[in-house]
N, C-alpha and C positions, 0 to 999 in steps of 0.2 A: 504494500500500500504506500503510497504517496500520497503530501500533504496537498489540503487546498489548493487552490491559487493564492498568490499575493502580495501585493508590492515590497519594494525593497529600496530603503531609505539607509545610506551610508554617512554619518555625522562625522564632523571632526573635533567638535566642541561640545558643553554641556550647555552653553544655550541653544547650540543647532541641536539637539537632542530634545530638548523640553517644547522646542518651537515644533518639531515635530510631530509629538506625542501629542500637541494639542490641536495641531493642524489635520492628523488621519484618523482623530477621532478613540471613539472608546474600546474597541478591539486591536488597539496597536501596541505591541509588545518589542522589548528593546532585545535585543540578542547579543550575548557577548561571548561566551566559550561554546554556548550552543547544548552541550555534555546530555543537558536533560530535555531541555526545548525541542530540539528535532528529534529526540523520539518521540516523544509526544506528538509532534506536528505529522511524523511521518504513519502514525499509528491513529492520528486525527480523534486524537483527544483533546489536541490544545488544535482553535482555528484561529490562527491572526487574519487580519486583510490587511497586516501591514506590521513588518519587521523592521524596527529602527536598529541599526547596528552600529553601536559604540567605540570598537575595537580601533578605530581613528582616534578617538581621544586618550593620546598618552599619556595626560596630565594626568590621568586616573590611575594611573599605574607606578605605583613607588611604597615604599616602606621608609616611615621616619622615625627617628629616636626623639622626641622632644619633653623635656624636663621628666613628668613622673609617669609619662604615659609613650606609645607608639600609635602611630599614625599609620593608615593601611587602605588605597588608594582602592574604588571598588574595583576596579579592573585587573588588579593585581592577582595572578594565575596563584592557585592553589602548592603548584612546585616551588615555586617563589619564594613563597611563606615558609614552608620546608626546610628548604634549603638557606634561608635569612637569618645570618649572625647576628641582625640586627632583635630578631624574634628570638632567636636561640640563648640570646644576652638576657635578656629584657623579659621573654614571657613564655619560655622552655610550656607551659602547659599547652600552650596555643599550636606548640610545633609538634610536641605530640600526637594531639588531636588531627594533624591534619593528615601524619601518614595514615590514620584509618580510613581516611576518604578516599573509595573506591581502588581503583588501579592506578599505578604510574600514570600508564598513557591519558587516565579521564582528570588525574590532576596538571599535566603538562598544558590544558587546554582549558580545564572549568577556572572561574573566578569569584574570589572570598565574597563582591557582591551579588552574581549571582546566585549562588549559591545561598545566601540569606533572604535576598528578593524572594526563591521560593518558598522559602522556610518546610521542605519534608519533613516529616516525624524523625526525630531522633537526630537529623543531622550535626555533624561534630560542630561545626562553627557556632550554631545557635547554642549550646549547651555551656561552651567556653564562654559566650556574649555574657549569657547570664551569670554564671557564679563569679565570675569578675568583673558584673557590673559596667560592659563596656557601652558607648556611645557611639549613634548611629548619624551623620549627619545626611541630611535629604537637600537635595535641590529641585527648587521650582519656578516656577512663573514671577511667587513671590516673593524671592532670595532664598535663601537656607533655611531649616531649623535643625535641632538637633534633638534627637528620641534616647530616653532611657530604653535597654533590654525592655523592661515591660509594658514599655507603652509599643514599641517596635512589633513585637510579636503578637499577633489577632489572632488566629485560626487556624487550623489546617490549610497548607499554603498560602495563607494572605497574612499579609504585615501591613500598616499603616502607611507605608507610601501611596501616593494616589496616583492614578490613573499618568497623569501630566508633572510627574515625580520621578527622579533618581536618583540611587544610593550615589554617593561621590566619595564617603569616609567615613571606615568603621576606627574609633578610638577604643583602645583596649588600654588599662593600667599596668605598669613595669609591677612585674612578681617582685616585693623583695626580699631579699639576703635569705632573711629567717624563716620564709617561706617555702614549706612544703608541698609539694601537688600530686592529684593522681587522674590519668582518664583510661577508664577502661567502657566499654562494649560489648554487645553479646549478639552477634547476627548468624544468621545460616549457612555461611558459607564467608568465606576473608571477600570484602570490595562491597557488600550486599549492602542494603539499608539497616542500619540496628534494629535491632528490635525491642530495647535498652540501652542507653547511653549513660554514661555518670562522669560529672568533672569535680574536681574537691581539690579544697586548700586548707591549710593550714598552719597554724600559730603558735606557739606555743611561750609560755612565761620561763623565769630562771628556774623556777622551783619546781618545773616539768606539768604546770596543768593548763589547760589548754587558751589561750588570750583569744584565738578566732579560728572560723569554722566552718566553710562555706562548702553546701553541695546543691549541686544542677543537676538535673535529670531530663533525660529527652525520650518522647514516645510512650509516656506515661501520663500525660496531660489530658483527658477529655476534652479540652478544647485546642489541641493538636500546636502545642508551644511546649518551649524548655522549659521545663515548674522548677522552680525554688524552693528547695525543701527547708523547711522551717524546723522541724522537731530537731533540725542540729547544732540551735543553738543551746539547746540542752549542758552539750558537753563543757561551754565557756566555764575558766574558775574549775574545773574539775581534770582531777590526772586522768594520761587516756590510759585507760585500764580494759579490760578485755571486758570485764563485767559490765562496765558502764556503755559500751561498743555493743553490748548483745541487748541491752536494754532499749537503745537508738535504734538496733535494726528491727525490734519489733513498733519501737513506734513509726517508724518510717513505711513498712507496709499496711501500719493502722491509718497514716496520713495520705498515702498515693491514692489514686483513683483512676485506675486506668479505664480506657473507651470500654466496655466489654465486649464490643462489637469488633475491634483491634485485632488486624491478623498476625497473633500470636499462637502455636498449636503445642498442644503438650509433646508431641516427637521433638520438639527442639531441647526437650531438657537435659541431653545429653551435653550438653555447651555448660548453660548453667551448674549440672552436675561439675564438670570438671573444674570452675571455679571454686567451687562451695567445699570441696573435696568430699562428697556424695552425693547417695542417690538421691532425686527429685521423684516423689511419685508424682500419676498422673495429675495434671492440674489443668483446671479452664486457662484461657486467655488471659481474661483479667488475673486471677490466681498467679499466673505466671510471671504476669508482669512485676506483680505487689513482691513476688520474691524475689525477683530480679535487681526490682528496684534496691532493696533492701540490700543485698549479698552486694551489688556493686558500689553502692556509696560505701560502705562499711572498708570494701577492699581498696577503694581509691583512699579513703584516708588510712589507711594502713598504708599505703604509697608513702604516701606525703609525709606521713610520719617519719617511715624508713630514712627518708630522702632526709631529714632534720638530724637523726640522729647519727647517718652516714654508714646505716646498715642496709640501704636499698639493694637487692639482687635481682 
């Protein structure tokens, strides 16, 4: 199958981009790495009658170090991020998170805003946005604004950009020194969509009990965004002790709420098994999610921790 018909609009700036989006109207969709758009197009699930294509605007493509935070241009290829000293200095979780995205070849070509523009369930980028809190800046008709994580993320595939809107700069905060981190995933197969996602930080005091605490979860959200798990601030002021960690993970699947409708199936607990270091009997979708959820926050800041005390393996 091949896509619709439909025109084809090549920009070289972000105001020939905006002047566009509002000149071919409300079915016009910007193209940058393409990675997920033409399958879509070509499977005619997604129909534009008009592709504005960005990939001329280079100003969108760069990685910056400035003061407490880095700067990350949308057009900036997923390999980029990867491979950037600047990332690898400054916000090591962010570069881990990205070799889970898909294969080489779909990172050589996808880009950090598109890739958020979509926002799929569980995607690595959004999960990193949220537990560190990064900043999304938008351009429009009516200059810039700038979106927290939560206002940023709406619904499954949609984010608060509009129609006659593009991302231009994702801001992310420099991890520092004393900070620990961890992301791990659980999908079907290595490159696939997660089926769980989890990013965590961590802080810790001189006297070993915990100053800060932060975990993101993707693909456990009923309304199809990165959730912010709350029950971890539990741990603050408290040493991390295994006991107080097993307490967290049951309230962390008392807090999740996954879609139940979520294609999760009990055959995949063979993944989860191998994390948890046993057997998973059978469980529904949501079920599976709630433990998922749970086993991978717990294991990320076991990360993070390692990573503090300089026992990580």
């Amino acid at each position: 199958m091949k896509p619709v018909p439909f025109e084809y609009v090549a920009v070289k700036s972000v105001n020939e981009a905006i002047t566009a989006l509002e000149k071919y109207g409300d079915n016009t969709v910007i193209i940058a790495g393409g990675q997920s758009l033409m399958q879509e197009m070509n499977l005619r699930q997604a129909r534009p009658s008009c592709l504005v294509d960005i990939n001329g605007i280079t100003d969108l493509d760069y990685i910056e170090e400035t003061g407490d935070a880095i700067k990350i241009g949308a057009l900036t290829r997923h390999r980029t991020v990867e491979k950037s000293e600047i990332v690898k200095r400054n916000c090591p979780l962010l570069q881990e998170a990205v070799t889970h995205i898909a294969h080489f070849q779909i990172r050589n070509r996808g880009t950090i805003g598109g890739s958020l523009r979509q926002n799929p369930p569980g995607a690595e980028y959004g999960v990193v946005a949220r537990v560190l809190n990064a900043q999304f800046v938008i351009a429009g008709p009516d200059g810039k604004r700038v979106l927290s994580g939560e206002e940023f993320f709406v619904s499954h595939f949609k984010t608060a950009v509009k129609q006659n809107e593009i991302i231009v700069e994702i801001i992310f905060p420099k991890l520092t020194k004393d900070t620990g981190y961890g992301f791990l995933e659980v999908t079907r197969r290595h490159g696939h969509i997660p089926i769980v996602s989890a990013a965590a930080t961590l802080q810790l005091n001189e006297d070993d009990t915990v100053k800060d605490a932060q975990v993101a979860l993707g693909n456990v959200s009923p309304q199809g965004v990165p959730y912010k798990v709350q029950s971890v601030s539990q741990l603050i002021g408290k040493p991390f002790t295994q006991e107080i960690l097993d307490q967290l993970a049951n309230d962390i699947k008392n807090e999740v709420n996954p879609d139940p409708e979520a294609d999760a199936k009990a055959g995949y607990t063979l993944q989860l098994s191998r994390i948890m270091g046993r057997r998973v009997s059978e469980i529904s979708s949501a079920e599976y999610r709630k433990e998922a959820s749970s086993v991978l926050s717990i294991r990320a800041l076991q990360k993070a921790y390692q990573q503090i005390k300089g026992t990580f393996q």
